[in-house]
N, CA and C of each residue as an Amber inpcrd file, in Angstrom:
protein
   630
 -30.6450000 -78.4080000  58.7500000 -29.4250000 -78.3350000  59.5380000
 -28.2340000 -78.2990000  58.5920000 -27.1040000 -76.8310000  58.5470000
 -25.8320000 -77.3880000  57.9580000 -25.0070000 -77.9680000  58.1010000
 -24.5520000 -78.7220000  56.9170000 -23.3050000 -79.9480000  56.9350000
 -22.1670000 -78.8860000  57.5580000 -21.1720000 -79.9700000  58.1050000
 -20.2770000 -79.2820000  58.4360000 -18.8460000 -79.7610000  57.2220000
 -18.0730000 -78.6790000  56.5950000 -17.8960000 -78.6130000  55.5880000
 -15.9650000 -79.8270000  55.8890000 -15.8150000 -80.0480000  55.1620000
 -14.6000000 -81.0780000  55.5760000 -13.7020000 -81.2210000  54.1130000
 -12.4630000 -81.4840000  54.2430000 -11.4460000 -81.1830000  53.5260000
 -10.3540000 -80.8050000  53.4680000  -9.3360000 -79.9160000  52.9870000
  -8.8290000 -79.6310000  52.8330000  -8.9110000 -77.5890000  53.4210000
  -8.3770000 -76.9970000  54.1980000  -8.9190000 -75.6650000  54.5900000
  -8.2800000 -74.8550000  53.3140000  -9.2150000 -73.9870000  52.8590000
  -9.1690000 -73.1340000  51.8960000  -7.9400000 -71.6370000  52.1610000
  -6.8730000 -71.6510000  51.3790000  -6.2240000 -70.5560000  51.6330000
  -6.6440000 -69.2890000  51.8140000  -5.7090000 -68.8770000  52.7690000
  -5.6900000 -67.4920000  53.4810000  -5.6230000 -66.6450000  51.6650000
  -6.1710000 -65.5240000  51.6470000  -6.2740000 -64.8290000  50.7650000
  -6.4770000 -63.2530000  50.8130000  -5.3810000 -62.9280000  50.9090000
  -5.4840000 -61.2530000  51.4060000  -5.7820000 -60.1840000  50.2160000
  -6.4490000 -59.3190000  50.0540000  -6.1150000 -58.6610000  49.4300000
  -5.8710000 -56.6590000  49.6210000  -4.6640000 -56.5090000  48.3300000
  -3.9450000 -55.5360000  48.8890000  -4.0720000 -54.3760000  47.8010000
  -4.3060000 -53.5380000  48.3000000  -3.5410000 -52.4590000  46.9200000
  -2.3850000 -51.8950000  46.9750000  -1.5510000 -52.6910000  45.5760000
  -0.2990000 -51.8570000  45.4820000  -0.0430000 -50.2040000  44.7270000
   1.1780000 -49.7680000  45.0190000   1.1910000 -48.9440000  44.5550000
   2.2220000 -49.2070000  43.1110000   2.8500000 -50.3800000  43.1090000
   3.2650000 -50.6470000  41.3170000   2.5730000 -51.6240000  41.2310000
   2.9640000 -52.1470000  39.3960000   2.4470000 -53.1100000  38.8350000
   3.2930000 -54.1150000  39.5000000   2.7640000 -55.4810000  39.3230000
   3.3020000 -56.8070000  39.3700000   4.5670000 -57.1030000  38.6720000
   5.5200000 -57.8300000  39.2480000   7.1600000 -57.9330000  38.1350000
   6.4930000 -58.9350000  36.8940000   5.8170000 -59.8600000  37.0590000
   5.8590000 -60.8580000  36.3580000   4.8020000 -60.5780000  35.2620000
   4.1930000 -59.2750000  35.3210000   3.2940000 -59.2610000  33.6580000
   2.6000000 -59.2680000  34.3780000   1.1500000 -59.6260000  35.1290000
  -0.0340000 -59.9590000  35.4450000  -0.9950000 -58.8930000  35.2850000
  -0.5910000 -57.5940000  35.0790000  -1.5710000 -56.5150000  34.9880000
  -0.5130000 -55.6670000  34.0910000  -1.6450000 -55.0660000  33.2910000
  -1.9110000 -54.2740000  32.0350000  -1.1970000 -52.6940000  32.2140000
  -1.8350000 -52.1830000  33.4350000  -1.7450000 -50.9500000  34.1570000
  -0.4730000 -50.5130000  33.8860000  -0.1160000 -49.1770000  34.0030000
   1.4540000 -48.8110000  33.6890000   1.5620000 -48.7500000  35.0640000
   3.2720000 -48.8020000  35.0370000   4.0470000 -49.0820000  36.3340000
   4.1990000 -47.7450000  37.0120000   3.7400000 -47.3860000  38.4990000
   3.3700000 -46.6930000  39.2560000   1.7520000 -46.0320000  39.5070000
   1.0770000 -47.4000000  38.6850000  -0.6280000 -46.5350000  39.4220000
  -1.4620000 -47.8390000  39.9100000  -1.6940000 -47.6270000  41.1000000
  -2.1910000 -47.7130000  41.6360000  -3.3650000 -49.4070000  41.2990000
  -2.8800000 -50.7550000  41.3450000  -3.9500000 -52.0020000  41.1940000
  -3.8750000 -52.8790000  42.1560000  -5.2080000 -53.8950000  41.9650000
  -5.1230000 -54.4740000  43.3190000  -4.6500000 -55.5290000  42.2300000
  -4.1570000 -56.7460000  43.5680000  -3.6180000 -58.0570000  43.3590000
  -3.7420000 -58.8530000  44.8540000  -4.1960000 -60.2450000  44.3440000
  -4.3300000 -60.7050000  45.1130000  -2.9300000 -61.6970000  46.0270000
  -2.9440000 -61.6350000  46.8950000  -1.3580000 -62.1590000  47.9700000
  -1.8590000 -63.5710000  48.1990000  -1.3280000 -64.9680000  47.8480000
  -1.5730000 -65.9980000  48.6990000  -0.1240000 -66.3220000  49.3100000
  -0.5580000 -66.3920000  50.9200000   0.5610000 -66.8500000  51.8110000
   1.0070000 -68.2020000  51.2980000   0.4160000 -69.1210000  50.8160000
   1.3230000 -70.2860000  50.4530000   1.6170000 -70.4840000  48.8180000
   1.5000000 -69.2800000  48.2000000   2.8060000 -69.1180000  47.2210000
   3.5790000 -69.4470000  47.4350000   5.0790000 -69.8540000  46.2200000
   5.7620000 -70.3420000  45.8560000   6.2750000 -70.3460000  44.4560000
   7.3700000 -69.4000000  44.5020000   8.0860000 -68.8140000  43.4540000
   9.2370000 -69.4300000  43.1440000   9.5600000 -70.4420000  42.2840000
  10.8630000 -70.8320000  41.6510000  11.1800000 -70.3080000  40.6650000
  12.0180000 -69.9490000  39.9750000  13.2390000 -69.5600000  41.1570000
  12.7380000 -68.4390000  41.9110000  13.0400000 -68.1760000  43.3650000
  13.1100000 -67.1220000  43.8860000  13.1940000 -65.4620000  43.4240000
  11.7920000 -64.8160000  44.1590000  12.0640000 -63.2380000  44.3790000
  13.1370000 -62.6720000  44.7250000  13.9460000 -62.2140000  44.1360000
  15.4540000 -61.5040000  44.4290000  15.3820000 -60.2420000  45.2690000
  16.1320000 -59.5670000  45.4180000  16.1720000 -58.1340000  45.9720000
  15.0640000 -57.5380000  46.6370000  14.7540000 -58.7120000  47.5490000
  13.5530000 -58.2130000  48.6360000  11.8050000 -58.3310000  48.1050000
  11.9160000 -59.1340000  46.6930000  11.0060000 -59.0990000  46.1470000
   9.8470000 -59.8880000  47.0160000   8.7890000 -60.2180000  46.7820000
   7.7800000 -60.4900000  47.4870000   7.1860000 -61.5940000  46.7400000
   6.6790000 -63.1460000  46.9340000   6.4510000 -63.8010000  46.1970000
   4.5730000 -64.1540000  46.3910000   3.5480000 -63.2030000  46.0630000
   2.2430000 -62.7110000  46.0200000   1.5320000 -63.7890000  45.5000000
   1.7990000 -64.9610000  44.0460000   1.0250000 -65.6610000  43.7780000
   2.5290000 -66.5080000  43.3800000   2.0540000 -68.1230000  42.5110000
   2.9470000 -69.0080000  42.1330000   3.3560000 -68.3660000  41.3000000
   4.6460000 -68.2280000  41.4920000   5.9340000 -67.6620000  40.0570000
   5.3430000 -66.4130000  39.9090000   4.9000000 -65.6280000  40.8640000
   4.6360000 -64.2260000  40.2330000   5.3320000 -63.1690000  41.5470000
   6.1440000 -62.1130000  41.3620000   6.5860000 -61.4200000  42.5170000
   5.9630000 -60.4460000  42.1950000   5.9670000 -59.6140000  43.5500000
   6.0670000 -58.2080000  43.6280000   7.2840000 -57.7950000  43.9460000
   8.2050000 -56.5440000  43.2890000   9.7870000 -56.5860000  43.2110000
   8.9370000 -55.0840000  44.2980000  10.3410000 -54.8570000  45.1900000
  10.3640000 -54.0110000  45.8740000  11.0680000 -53.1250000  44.8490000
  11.0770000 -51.3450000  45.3820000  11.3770000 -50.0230000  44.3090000
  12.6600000 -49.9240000  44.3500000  12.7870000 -50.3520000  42.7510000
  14.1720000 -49.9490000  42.1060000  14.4500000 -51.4500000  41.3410000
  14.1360000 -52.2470000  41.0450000  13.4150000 -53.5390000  41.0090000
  12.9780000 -53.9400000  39.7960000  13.2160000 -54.9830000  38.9800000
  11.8450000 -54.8060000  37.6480000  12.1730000 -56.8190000  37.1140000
  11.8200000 -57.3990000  36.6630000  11.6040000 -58.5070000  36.3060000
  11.0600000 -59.8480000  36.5280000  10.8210000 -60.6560000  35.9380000
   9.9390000 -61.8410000  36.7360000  10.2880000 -62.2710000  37.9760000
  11.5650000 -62.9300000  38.2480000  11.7030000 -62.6500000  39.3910000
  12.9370000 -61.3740000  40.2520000  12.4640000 -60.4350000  40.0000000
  12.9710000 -58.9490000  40.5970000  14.5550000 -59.1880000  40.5230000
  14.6910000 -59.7000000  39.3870000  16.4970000 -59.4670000  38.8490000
  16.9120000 -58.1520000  38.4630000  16.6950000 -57.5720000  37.4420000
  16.9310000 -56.5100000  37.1960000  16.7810000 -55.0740000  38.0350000
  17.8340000 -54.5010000  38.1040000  17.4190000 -53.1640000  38.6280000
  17.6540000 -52.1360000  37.9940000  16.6140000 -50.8150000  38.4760000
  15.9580000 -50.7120000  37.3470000  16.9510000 -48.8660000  37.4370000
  17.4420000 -48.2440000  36.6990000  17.9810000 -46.8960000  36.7890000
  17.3710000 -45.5960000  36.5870000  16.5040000 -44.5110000  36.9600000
  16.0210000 -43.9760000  36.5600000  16.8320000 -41.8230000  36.5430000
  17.3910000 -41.4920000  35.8120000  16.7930000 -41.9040000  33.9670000
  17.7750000 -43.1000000  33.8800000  17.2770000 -43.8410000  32.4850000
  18.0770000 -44.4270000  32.1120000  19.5600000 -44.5310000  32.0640000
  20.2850000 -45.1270000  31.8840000  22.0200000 -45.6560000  32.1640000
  22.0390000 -44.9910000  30.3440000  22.8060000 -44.2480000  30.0440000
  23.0370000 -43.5130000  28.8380000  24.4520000 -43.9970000  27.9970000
  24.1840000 -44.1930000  26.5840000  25.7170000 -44.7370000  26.3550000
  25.8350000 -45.6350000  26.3880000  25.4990000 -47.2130000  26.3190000
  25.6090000 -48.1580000  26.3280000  25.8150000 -48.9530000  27.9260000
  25.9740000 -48.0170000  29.0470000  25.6290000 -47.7290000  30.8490000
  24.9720000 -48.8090000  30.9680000  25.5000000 -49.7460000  31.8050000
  24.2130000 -51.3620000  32.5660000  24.0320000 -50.6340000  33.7390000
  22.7370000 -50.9810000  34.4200000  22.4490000 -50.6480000  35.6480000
  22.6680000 -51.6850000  36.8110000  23.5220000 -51.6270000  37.6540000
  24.0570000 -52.1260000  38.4950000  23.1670000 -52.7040000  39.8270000
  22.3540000 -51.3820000  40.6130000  21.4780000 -50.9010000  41.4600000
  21.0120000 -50.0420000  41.2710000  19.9020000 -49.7510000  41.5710000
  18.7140000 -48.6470000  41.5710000  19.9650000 -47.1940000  41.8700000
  20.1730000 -46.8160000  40.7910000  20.2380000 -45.3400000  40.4190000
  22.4430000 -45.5100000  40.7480000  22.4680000 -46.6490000  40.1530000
  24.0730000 -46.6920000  40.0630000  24.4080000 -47.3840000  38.5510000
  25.0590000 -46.6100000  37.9850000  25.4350000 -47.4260000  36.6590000
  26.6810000 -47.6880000  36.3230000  27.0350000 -48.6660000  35.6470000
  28.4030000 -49.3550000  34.9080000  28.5150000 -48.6060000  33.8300000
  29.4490000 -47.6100000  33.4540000  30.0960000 -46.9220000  32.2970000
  30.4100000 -47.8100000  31.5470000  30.7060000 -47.5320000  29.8380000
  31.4200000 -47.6210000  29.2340000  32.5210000 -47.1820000  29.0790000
  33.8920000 -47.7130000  28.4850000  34.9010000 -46.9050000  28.2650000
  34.8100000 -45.7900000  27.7400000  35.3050000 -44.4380000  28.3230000
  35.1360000 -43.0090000  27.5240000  33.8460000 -42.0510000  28.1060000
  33.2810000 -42.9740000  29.1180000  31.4120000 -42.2570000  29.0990000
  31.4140000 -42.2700000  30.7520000  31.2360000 -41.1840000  31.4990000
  31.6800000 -41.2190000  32.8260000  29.9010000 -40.5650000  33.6650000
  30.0640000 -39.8350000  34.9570000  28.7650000 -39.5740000  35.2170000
  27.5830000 -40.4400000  35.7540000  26.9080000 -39.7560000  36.4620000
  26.0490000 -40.6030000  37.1850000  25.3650000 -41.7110000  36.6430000
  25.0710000 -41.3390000  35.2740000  24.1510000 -42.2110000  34.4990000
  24.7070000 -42.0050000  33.1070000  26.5200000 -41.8080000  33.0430000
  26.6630000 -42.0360000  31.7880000  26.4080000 -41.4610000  30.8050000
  26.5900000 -39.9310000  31.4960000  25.9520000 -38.6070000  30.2710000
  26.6400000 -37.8980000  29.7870000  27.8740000 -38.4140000  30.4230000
  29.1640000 -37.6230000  30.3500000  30.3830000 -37.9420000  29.2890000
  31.2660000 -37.3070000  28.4530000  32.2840000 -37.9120000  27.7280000
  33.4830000 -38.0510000  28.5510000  34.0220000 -39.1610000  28.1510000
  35.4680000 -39.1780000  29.5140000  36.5120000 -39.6710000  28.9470000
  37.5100000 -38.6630000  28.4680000  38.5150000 -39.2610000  27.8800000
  40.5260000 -39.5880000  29.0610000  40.5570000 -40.8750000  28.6510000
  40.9810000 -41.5170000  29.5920000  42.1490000 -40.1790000  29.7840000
  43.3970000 -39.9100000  30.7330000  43.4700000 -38.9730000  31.0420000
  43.7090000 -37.4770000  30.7430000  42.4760000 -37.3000000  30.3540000
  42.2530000 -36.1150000  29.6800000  42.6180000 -35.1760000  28.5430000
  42.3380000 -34.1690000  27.9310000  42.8130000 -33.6540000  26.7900000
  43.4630000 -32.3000000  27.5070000  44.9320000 -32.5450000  27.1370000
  45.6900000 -30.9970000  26.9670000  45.7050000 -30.2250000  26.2670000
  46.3900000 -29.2200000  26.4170000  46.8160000 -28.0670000  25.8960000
  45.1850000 -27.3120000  25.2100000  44.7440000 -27.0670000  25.8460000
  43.2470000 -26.1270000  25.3460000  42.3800000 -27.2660000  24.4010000
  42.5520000 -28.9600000  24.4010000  41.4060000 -30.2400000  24.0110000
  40.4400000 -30.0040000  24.5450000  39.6270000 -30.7220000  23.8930000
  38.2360000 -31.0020000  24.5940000  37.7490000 -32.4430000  23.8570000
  36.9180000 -32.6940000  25.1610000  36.9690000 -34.6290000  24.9000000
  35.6660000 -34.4400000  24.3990000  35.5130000 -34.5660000  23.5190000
  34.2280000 -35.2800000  22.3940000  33.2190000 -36.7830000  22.2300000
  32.6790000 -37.1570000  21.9530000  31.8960000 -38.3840000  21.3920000
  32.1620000 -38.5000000  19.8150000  33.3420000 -38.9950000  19.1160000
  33.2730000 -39.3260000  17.7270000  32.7080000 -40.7270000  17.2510000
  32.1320000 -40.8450000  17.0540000  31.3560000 -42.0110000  16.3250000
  31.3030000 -42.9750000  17.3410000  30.6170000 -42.3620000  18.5530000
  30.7540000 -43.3040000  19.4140000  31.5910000 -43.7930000  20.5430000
  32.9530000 -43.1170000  20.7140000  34.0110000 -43.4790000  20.7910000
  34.5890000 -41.4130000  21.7700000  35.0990000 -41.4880000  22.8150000
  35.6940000 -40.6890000  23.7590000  37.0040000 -40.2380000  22.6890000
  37.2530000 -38.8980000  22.4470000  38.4970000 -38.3800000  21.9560000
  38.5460000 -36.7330000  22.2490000  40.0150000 -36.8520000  21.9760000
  40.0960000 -35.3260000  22.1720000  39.8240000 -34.9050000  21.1230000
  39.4700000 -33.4630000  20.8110000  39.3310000 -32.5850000  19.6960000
  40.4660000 -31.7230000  19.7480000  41.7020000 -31.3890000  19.2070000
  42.6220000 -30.3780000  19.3690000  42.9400000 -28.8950000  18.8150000
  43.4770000 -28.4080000  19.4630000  43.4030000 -26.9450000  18.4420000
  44.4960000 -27.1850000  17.7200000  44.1760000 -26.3330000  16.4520000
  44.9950000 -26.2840000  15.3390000  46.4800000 -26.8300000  15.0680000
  46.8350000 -26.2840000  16.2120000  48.6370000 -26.3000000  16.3780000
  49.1190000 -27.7580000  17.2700000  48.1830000 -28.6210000  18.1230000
  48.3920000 -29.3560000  18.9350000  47.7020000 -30.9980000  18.2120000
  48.4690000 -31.8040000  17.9940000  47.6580000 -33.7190000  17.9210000
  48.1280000 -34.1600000  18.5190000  47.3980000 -35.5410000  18.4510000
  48.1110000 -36.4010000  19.6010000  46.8250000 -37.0900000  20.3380000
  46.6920000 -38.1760000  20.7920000  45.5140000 -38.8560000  21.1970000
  45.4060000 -37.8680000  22.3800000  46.4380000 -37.4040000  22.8390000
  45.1190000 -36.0990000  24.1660000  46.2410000 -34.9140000  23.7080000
  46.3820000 -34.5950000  22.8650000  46.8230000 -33.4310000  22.2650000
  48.0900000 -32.8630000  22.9260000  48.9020000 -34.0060000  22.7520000
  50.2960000 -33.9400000  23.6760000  51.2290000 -33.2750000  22.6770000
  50.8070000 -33.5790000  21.4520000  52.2390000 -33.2460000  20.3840000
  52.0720000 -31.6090000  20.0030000  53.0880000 -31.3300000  19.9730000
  53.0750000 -29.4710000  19.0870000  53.4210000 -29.9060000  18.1140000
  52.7910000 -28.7770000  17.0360000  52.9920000 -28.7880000  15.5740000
  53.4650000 -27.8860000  14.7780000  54.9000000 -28.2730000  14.3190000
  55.6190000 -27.3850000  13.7990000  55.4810000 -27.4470000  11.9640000
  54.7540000 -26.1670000  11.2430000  54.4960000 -26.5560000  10.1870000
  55.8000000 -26.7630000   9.0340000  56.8270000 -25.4210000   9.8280000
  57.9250000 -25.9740000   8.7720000  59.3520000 -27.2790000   9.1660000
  58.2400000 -27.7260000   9.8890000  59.5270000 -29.5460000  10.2170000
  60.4880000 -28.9930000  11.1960000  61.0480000 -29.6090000  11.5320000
  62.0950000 -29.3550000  12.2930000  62.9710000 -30.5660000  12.0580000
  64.2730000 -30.1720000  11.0760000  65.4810000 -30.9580000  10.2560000
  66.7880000 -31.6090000  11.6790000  67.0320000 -32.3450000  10.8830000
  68.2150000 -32.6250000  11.4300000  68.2190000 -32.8550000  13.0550000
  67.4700000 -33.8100000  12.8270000  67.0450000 -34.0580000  14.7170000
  66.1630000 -33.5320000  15.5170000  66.0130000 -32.1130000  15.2330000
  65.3010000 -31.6110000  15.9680000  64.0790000 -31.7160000  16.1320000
  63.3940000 -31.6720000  17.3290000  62.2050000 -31.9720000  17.9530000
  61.5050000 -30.7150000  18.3070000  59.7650000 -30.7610000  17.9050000
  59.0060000 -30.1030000  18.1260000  58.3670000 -29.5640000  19.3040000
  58.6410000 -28.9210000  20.3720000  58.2800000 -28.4080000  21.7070000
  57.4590000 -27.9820000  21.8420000  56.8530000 -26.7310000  20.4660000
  55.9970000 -26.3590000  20.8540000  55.3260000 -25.7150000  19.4490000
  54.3830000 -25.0160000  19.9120000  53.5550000 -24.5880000  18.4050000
  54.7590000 -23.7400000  17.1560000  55.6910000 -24.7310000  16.1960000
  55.9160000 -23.4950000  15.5540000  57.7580000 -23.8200000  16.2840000
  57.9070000 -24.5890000  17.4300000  59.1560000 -23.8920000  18.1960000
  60.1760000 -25.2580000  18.0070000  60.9410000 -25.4220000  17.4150000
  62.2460000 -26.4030000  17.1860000  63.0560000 -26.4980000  18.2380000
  63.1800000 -27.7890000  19.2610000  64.5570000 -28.1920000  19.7830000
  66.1250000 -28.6040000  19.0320000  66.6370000 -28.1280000  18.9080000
  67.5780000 -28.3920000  17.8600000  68.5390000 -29.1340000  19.0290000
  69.6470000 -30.0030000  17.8850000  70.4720000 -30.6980000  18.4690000
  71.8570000 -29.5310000  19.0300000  72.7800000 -30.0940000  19.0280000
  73.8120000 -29.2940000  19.1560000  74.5610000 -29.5510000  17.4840000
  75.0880000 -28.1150000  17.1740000  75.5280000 -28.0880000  15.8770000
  74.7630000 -27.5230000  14.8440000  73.4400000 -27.3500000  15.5660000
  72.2330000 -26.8530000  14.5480000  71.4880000 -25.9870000  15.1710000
  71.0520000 -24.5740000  14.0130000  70.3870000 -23.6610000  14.4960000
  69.0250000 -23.5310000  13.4660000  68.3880000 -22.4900000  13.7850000
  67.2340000 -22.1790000  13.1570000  65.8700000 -22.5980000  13.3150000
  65.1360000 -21.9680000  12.8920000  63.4870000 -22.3890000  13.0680000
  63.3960000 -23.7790000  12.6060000  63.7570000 -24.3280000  11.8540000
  63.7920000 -26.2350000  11.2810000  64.9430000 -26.1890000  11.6070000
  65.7490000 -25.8520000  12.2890000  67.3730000 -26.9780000  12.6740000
  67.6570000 -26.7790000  11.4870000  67.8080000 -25.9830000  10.2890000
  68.3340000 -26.2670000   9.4520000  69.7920000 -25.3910000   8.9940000
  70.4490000 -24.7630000  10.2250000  71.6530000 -23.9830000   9.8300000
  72.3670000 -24.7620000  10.3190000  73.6930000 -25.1610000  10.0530000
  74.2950000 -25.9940000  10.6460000  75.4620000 -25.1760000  11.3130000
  76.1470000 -25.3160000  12.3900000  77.1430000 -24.0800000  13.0930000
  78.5740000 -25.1320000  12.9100000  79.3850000 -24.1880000  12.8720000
  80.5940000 -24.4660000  12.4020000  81.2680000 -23.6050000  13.7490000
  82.0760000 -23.6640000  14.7890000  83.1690000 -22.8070000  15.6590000
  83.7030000 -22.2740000  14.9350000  84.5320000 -22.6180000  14.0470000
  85.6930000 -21.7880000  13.4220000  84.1610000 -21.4320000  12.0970000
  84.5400000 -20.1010000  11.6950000  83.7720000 -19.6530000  10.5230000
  84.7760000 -20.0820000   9.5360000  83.5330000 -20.1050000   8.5430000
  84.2500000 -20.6770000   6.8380000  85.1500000 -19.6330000   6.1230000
  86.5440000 -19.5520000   5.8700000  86.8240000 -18.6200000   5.1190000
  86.9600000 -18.5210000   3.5780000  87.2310000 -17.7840000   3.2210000
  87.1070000 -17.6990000   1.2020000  85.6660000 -18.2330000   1.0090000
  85.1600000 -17.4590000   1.5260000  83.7430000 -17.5850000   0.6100000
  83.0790000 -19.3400000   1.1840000  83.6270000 -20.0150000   2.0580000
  83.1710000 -21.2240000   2.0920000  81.7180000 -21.4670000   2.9370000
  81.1300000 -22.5810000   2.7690000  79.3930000 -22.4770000   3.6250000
  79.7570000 -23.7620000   4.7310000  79.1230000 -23.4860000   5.7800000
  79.4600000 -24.4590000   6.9540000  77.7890000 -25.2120000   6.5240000
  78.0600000 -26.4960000   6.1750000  77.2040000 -27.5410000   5.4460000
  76.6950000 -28.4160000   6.2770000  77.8490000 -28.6620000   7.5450000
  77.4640000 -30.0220000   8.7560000  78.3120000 -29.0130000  10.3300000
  77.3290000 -29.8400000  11.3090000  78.4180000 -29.0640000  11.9750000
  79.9450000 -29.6980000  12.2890000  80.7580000 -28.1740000  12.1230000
  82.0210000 -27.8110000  11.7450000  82.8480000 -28.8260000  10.5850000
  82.0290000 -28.6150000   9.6190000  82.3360000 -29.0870000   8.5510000
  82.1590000 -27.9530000   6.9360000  82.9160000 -27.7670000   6.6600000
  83.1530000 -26.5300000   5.2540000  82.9910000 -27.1870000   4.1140000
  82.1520000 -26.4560000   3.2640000  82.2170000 -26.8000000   1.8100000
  82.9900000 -25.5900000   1.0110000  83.9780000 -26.3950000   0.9280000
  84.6810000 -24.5030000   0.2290000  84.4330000 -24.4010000  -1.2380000
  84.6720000 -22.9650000  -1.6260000  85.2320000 -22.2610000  -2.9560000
  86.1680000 -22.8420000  -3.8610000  86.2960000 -23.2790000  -4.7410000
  87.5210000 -23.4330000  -5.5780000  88.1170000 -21.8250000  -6.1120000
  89.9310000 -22.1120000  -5.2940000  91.0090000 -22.8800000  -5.0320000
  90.7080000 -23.3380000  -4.1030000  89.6470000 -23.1740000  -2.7980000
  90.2940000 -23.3970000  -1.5450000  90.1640000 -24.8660000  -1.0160000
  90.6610000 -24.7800000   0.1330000  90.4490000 -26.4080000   0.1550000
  90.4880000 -26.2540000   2.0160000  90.8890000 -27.1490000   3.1400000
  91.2620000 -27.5150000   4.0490000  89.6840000 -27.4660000   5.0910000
  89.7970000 -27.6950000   6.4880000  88.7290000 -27.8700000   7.7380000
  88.0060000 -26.1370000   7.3330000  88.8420000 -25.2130000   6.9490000
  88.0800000 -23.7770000   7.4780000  87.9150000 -23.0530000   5.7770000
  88.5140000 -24.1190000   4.5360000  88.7080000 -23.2180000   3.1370000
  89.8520000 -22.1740000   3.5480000  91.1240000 -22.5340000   4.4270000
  91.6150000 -21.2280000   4.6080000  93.0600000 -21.5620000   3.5610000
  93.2620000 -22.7960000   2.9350000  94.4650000 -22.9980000   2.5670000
  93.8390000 -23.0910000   0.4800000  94.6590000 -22.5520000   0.1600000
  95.1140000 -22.3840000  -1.3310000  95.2680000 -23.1130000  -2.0080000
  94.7130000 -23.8220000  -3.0570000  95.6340000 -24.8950000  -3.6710000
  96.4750000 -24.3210000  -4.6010000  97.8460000 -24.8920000  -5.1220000
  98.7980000 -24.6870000  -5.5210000  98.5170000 -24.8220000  -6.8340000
  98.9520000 -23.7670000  -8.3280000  98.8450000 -24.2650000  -9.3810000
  99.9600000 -23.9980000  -9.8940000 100.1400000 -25.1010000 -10.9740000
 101.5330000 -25.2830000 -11.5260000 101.2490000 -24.4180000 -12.7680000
């Protein structure tokens, strides 16, 4: 005759086949084929399965997809977050400064490169590249090779803003209203450097010799 068995009742014990591996290490298998594992209902996972994770044995989850760590903290980006990119949620990533795009594949220079730039990766680091005639952290400045004197400011490739009083490709003629007479050179504006004898605002007066 059998005893009738007494104790403690033996856990429920299901078993399942998943279609990933386990978060917590427990199988070898690469992640997406196909192993069994066994589920006990009175598991108990400290700390807690996160993000819907599933708590299958003590301290071991099954992370639901998109998911990855002991207990299903991490989520996971596929492709990878590029660029130094954290993954936020399953298939959303945190940029770096300069690195834009779904997953951070992109160069992104903060607002953008002008005048015919293009934003690059230099050592790591978002910049413009400029053409010849244009610098400037987004290639704002024109470049005038022969200077532009006497105040004047560079507008454009080559092109001098001059002040008032000043002409030429470098600002460097200075204008005088009244022209210089006897041979004199207008030096500042309306200012004469005259000839000897001459002398006065225009070189128009003589000096006297005894």
């Amino acid at each position: 005759m059998m005893k009738k068995t007494t104790g403690s009742a033996f856990p429920l014990v299901i078993f399942l086949l998943a279609a990933v591996g386990v978060c917590a290490g427990g199988s070898d298998a690469p992640r997406g084929v196909a192993v069994g594992f066994v589920f006990d209902l009175q598991a108990k996972c400290d700390p807690p399965c996160k993000h819907g994770g599933v708590c299958i044995r003590n301290n071991t989850c099954h992370c639901s997809k998109g998911y990855e760590g002991e207990t299903c903290q991490y989520a996971n980006c596929f492709p990878k977050c590029k660029n130094g990119g954290a993954c936020l949620r399953p298939g959303k990533c945190r940029c770096q400064p300069g690195y834009g795009g779904r997953y951070c594949h992109t160069v992104s220079c903060a607002g953008g490169c002008w005048n015919g730039g293009e934003c690059n990766a230099v050592n790591g680091e978002a910049k413009c590249i400029c053409p010849s005639s244009w610098s400037g952290s987004k290639c704002q400045d024109a470049i005038c090779p022969q200077g532009c004197r006497n105040g004047g400011i560079c507008v454009a490739p080559g092109i001098c803003s001059c002040p008032e009083g000043w002409l030429g490709g470098a600002c460097h003629n200075a204008v005088c209203d009244q022209p210089c007479l006897n041979g004199g050179k207008c030096i500042s504006p309306n200012k004469c450097r005259c000839r000897p004898p001459f002398s006065g605002p225009r070189c128009e007066e003589r000096k006297k010799t005894h």
